[in-house]
C-alpha positions as CSV (number, residue, x, y, z in Angstrom):
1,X,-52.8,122.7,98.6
2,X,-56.2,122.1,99.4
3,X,-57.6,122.7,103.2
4,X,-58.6,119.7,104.3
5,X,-61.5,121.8,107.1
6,X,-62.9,123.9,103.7
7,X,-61.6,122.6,100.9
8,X,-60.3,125.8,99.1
9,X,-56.9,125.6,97.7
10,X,-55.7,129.0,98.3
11,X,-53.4,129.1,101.4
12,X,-50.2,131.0,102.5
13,X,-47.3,128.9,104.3
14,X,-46.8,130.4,107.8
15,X,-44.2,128.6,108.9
16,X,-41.6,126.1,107.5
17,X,-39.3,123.6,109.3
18,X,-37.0,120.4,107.9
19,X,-36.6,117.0,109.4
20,X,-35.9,113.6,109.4
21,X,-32.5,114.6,108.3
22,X,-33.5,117.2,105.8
23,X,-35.5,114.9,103.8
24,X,-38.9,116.0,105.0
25,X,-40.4,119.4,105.0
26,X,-43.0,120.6,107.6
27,X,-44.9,123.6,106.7
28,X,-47.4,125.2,108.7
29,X,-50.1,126.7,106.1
30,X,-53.3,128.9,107.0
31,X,-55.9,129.1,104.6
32,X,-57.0,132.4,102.9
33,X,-60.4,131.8,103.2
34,X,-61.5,130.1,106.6
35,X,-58.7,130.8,108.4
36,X,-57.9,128.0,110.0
37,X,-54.2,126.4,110.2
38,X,-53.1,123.2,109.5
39,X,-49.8,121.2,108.7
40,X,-48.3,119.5,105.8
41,X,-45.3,117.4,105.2
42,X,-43.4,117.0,102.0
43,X,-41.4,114.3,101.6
44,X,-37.9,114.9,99.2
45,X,-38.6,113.1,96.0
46,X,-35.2,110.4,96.0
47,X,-34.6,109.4,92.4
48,X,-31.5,107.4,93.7
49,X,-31.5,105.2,96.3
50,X,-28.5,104.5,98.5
51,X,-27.0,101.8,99.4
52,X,-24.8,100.4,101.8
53,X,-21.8,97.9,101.5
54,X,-21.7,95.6,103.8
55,X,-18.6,93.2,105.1
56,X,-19.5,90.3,103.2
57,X,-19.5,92.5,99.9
58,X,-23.0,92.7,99.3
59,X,-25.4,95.7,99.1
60,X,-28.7,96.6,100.2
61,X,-30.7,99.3,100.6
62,X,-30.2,102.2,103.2
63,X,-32.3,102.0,106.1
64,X,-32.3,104.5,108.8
65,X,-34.2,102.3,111.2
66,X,-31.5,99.8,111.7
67,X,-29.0,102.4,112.7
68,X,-32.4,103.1,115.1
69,X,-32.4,100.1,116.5
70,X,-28.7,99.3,116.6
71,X,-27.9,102.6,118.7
72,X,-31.3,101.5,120.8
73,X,-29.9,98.2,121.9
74,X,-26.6,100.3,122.8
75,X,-28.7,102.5,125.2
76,X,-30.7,100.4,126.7
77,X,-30.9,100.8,130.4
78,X,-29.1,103.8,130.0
79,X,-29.8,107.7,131.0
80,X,-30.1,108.2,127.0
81,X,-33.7,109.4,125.7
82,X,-35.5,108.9,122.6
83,X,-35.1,112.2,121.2
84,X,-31.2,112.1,121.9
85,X,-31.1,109.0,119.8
86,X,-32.8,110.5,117.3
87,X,-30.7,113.2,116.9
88,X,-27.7,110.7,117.0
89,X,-29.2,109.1,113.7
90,X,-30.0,112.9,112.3
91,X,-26.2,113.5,112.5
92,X,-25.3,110.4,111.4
93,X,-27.5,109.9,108.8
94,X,-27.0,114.1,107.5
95,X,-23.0,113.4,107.2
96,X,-23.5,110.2,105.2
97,X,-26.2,111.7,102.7
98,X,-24.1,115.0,102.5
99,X,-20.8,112.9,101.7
100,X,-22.2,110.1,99.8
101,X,-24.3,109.6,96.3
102,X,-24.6,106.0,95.5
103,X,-23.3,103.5,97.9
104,X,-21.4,103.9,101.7
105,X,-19.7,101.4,103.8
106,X,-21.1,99.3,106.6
107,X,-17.6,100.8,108.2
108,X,-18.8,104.6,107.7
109,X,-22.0,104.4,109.0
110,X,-20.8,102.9,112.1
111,X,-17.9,105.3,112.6
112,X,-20.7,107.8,112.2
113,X,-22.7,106.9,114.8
114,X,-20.0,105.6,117.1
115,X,-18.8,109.3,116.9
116,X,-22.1,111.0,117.9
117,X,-23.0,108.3,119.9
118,X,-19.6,108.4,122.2
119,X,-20.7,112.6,123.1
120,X,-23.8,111.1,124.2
121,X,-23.0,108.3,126.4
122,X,-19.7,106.6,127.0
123,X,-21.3,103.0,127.8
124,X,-23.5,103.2,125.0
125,X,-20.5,103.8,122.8
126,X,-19.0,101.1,124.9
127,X,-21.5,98.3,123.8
128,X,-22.0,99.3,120.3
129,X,-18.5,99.8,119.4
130,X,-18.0,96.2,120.8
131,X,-20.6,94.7,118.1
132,X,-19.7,96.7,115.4
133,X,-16.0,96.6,115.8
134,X,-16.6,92.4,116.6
135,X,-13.7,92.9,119.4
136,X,-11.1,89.5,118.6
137,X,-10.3,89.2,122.1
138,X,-11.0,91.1,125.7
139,X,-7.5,92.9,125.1
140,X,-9.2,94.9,122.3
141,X,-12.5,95.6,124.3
142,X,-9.9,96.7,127.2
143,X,-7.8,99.3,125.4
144,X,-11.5,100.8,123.5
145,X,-12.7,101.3,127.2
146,X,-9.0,103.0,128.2
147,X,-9.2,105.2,125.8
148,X,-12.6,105.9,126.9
149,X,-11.5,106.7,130.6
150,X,-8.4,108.5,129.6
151,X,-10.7,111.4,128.0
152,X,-12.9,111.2,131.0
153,X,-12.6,113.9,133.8
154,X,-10.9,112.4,136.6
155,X,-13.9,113.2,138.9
156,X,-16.6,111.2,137.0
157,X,-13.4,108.1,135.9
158,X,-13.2,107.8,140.1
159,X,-17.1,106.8,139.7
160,X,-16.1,104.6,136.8
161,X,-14.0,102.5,139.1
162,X,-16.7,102.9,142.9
163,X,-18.5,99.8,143.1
């Protein structure tokens, strides 16, 4: 690795962290000869691609920023921040690369997020589960939010019900 302040290419790694799900490596490096520190990333080489299944049958690529924007349309106007959603899709998206090779369901990404996403923030799980499970009728939407309220202390399921 060449420094980019001196332009030598002898350097020691100082420190070294993953991300993005544990497809990117950040390493902090200090060069041998100037001394000065900078940071590189290095991206996981993926030789296979994975796909996802979707209802209709068809498949397409994976794309972590729809599950991005999917659980950020479920937390909108809600006490949820950036970072936490991030860290919902890190979860998410580490369980699905960890379980699958080739191809995953639509189904098991959702149930991934939904599951991470309902520790979060009970509304948020709420409004995604009702477009990704496409509730039939308001029964089902009813008996999702039940379930919901059942696990909820009884202090903060008063507060559900104060308007």
């Amino acid at each position: 690795m060449r420094c980019p302040f001196c332009k030598e290419d002898r350097d020691k790694v100082v420190d070294s962290r993953s991300s993005d799900g544990g497809r990117v490596i950040r390493r902090r490096r200090q060069c041998l000869m100037c001394k000065r520190r900078f940071t590189t990333y290095e991206k996981i080489g993926e030789s296979f691609k994975l796909y996802v299944v979707k209802k209709d049958n068809s498949r397409v690529p994976y794309d972590r920023e729809k599950i991005i924007s999917g659980i950020q349309k479920a937390c909108y106007k809600r006490p949820v921040s950036t970072e936490q959603i991030r860290q919902i899709a890190d979860k998410a998206e580490e369980n699905i690369f960890r379980n699958f090779d080739k191809e995953v369901s639509s189904a098991i990404i959702g149930e991934r997020v939904m599951k991470q996403l309902r520790r979060v923030d009970k509304v948020a799980y709420i409004r995604f589960a009702s477009v990704y499970r496409d509730f039939r009728d308001a029964g089902e939407l009813i008996k999702e939010v039940s379930q919901v309220i059942t696990e909820t202390e009884p202090s903060s399921r008063q507060r559900l019900f104060d308007w």
